[in-house]
C-alpha positions in Angstrom: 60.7 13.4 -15.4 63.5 13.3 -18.0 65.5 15.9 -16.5 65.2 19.7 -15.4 67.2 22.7 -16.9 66.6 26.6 -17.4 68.5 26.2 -20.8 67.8 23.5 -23.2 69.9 22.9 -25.5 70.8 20.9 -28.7 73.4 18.8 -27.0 71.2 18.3 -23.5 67.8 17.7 -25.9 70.1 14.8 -27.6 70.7 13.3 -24.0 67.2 13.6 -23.3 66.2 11.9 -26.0 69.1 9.0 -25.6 68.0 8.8 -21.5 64.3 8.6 -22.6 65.0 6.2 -25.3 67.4 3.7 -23.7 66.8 -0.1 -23.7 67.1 -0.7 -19.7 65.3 1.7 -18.4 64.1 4.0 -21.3 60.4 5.3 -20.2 60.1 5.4 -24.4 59.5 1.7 -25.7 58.9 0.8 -29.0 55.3 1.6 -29.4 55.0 4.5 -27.3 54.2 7.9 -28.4 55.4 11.4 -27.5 53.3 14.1 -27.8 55.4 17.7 -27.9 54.5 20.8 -29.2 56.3 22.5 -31.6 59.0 24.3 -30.0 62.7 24.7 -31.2 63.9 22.6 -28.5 63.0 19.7 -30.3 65.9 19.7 -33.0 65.9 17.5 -35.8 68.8 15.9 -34.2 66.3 14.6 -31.4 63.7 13.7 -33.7 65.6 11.4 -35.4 66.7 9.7 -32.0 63.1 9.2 -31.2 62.0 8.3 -34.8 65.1 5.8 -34.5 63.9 4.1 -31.2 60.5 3.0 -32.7 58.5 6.0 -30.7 55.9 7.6 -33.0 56.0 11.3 -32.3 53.0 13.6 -32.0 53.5 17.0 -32.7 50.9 19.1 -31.4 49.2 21.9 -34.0 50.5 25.2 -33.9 49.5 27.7 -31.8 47.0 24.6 -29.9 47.7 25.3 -26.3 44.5 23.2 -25.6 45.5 20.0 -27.1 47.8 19.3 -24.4 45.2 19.0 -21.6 46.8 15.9 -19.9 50.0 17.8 -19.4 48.7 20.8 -18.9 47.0 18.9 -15.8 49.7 17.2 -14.5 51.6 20.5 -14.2 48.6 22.0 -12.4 49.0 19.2 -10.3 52.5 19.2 -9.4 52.4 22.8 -8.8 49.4 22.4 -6.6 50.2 18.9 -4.7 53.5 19.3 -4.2 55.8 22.7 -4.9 53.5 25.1 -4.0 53.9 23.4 0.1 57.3 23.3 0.2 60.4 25.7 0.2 63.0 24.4 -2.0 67.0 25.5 -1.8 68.0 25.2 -5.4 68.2 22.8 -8.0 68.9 19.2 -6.0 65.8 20.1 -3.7 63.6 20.4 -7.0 65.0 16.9 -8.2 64.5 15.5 -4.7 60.7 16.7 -5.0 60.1 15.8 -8.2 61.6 12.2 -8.0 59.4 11.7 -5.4 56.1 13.4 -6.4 56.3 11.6 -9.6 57.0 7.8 -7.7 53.8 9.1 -5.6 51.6 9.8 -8.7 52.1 6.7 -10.6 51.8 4.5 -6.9 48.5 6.2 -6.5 47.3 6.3 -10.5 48.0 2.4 -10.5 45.9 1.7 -7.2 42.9 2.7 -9.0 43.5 -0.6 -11.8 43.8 -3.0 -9.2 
């Protein structure tokens, strides 16, 4: 997860796409792609972050909801798997799940390569 807020904006997008980006521990590597859709959230400000890091962007077609099965299935998921069985008390709980749902998903997506 690169971060959670009810209001993106420009500024947060930019640190998104820095956080996202970064050398250490950057989920983005050169060679990577993003695939977003074409929502206003995604400034030109934060394109040229990602364009700068070496990540090929992927904008989806408009009005294409259906091109974005994988995510569209990995949000079914977490709502299913994990937030629909637990009662959260604001933001920090949310995080706290999600850290932890996500660490679970990729334990038990890389079991199945070994």
């Amino acid at each position: 997860m690169a971060g959670v807020t009810p209001h993106p904006n420009e500024q947060w997008m930019m640190q998104i796409a820095r956080n996202v980006t970064m050398e250490e521990w950057g989920v983005l590597v050169p060679g990577h792609y993003l695939i977003h859709d074409r929502d206003g959230k995604y400034c030109p400000t934060f394109q040229q972050i990602i364009d700068a890091a070496g990540v090929t962007r992927v904008p989806l077609p408009p009005r294409s909801p259906n091109l974005n099965a994988y995510a569209e299935r990995w949000v079914r998921s977490v709502k299913k798997e994990c937030l629909s069985r637990l009662i959260l008390f604001g933001e920090a709980s949310l995080r706290h799940a999600l850290t932890q749902y996500v660490a679970y998903f990729h334990h038990e997506r890389n079991q199945a390569f070994r």
